[in-house]
C-alpha positions in Angstrom: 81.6 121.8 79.8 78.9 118.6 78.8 78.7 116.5 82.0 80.3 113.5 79.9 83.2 115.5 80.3 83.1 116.6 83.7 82.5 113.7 84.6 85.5 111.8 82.4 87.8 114.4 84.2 86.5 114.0 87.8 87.2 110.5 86.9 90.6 110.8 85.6 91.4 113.0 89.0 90.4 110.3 91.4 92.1 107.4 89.1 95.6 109.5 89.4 95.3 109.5 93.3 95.3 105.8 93.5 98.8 105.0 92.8 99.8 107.6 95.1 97.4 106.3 97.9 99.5 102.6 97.3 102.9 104.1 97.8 102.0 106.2 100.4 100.1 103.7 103.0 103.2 101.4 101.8 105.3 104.1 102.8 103.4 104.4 105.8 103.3 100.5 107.2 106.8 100.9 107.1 107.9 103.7 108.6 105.8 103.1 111.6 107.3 99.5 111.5 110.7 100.8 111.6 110.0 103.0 114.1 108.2 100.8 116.6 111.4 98.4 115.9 114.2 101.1 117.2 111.5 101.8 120.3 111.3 98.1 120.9 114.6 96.4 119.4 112.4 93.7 117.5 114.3 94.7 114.4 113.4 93.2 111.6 109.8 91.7 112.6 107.2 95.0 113.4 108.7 96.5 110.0 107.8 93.7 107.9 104.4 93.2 109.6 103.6 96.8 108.9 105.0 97.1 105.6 102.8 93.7 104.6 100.0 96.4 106.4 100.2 99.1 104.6 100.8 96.8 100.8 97.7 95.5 101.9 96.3 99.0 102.8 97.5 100.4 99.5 95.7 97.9 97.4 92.0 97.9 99.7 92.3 101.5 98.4 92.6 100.6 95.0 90.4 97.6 95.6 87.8 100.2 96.6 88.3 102.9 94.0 87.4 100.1 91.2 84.6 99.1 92.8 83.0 102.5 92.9 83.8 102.9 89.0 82.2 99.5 88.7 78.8 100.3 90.6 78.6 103.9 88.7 79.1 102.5 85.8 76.3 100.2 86.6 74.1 103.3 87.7 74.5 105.0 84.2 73.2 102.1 82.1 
């Protein structure tokens, strides 16, 4: 294999981790919100600061990921 296409396919690897990343620090925000609101009996308040948390989490991960494609693709020309 060229490195054109090694390197299309190690791209096309990280790319299909990013939408899992979102869902899963979303995913995240709010279970630990729900669960510090049945230790603490703030219901609904800790989950929605956490689930706006990990939204925000999810997307500095994507955020990141097309910077890096950005600045390689700088790199290459």
């Amino acid at each position: 294999m060229n490195d054109d296409k090694r390197r299309f396919w190690k791209t096309l690897l990280e790319a299909s981790t990013v939408p899992l990343n979102v869902v899963a620090a979303t995913f995240v925000g709010l279970a630990i919100g729900y669960g510090l609101d049945r230790l603490f009996g703030t219901s609904p308040y800790l989950t929605f600061i956490f689930l706006i948390l990990g939204i925000i989490a999810g997307f500095r991960e994507l955020y990141r990921f097309a910077r890096s494609q950005q600045n390689g693709d700088d790199k290459n020309k």
